[in-house]
C-alpha positions as CSV (number, residue, x, y, z in Angstrom):
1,X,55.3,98.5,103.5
2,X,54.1,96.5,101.0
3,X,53.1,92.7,102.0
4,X,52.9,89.2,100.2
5,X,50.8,86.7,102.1
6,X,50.7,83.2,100.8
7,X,48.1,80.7,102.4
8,X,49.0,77.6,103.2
9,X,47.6,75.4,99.8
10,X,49.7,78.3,97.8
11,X,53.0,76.8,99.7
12,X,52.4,73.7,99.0
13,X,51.7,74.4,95.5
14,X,55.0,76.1,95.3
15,X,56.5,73.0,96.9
16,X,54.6,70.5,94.8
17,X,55.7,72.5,91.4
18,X,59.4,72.7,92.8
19,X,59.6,68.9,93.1
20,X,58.2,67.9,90.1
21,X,60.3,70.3,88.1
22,X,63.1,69.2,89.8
23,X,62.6,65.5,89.1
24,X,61.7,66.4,85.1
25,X,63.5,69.3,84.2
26,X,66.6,69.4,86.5
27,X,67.4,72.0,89.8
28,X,68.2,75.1,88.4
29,X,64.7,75.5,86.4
30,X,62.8,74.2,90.1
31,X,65.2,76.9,91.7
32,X,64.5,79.2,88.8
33,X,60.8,79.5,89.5
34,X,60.7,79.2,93.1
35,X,63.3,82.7,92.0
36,X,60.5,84.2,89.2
37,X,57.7,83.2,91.5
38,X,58.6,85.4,94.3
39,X,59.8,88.0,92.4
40,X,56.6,88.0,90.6
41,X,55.1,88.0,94.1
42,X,56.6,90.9,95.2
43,X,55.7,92.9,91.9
44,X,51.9,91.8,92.1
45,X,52.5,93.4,95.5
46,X,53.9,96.5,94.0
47,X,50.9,96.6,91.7
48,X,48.3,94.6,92.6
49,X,45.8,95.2,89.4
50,X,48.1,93.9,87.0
51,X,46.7,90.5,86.9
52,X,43.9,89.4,85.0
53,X,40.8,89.9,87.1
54,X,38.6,86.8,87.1
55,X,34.8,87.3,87.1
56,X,33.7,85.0,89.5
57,X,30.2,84.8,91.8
58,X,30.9,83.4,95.0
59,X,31.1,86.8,96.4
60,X,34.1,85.9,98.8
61,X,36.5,85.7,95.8
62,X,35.6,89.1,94.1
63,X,38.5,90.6,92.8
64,X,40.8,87.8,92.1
65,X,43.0,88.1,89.3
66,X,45.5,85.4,87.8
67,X,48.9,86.1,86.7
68,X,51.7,83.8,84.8
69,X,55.1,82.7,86.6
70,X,57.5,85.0,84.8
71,X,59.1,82.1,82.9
72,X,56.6,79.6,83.4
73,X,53.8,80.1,81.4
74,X,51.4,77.3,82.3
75,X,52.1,78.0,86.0
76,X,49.0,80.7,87.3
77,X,49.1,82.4,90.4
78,X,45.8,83.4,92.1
79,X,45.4,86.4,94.1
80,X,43.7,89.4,95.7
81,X,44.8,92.1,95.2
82,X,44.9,94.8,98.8
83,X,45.3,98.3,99.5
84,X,49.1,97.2,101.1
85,X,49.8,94.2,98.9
86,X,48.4,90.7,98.0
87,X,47.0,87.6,99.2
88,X,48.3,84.2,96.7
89,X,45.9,81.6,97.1
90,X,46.9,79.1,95.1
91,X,50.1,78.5,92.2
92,X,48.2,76.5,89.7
93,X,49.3,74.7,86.4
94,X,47.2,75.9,84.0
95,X,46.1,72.4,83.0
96,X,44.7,71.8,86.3
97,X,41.1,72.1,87.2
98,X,42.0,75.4,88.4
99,X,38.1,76.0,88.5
100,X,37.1,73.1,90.8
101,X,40.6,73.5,92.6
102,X,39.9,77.2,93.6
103,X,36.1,75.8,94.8
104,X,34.4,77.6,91.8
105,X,33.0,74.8,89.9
């Protein structure tokens, strides 16, 4: 069985991007990607090498890839990819320091 673990900071991401799209662009987009973002959860689960790999040199992040919210362009989600699924660490705008947010900076 294929699995989808989110850490912690990639909840509250989720969370944090529900709010504020719920306060600017209304409920039903918020509910909308909180919808795309899982599903896109469970297909990077399904096939975890679809995502961008990033080339990165702490060696505790090799092989994380990126991957857009179906939807939601600027929203990243950052993963590694598993033999039975993934691991999101973060759901990132993509005008955020993503860099210095995922410690790589």
């Amino acid at each position: 069985m294929l699995k989808v673990y989110q850490h912690e900071q990639a909840k509250r991401d989720l969370i944090e991007h529900f709010v504020y799209l719920a306060d600017n662009a209304g409920l039903d987009v918020a509910e909308r990607f909180l919808t795309n973002a899982e599903a896109d959860f469970n297909e990077l689960a399904s096939c975890p090498l679809m995502g961008s790999p990033l080339t990165l040199q702490n060696p505790k992040l090799a092989g994380m890839r990126k991957w857009r919210v179906r939807g939601f362009d600027n929203i990243l989600i950052f993963y590694m990819p598993y033999h039975n699924g993934v691991s999101v660490v973060r759901v990132l705008h993509g005008a955020q320091d993503w860099w210095g947010l995922l410690g790589l900076t």
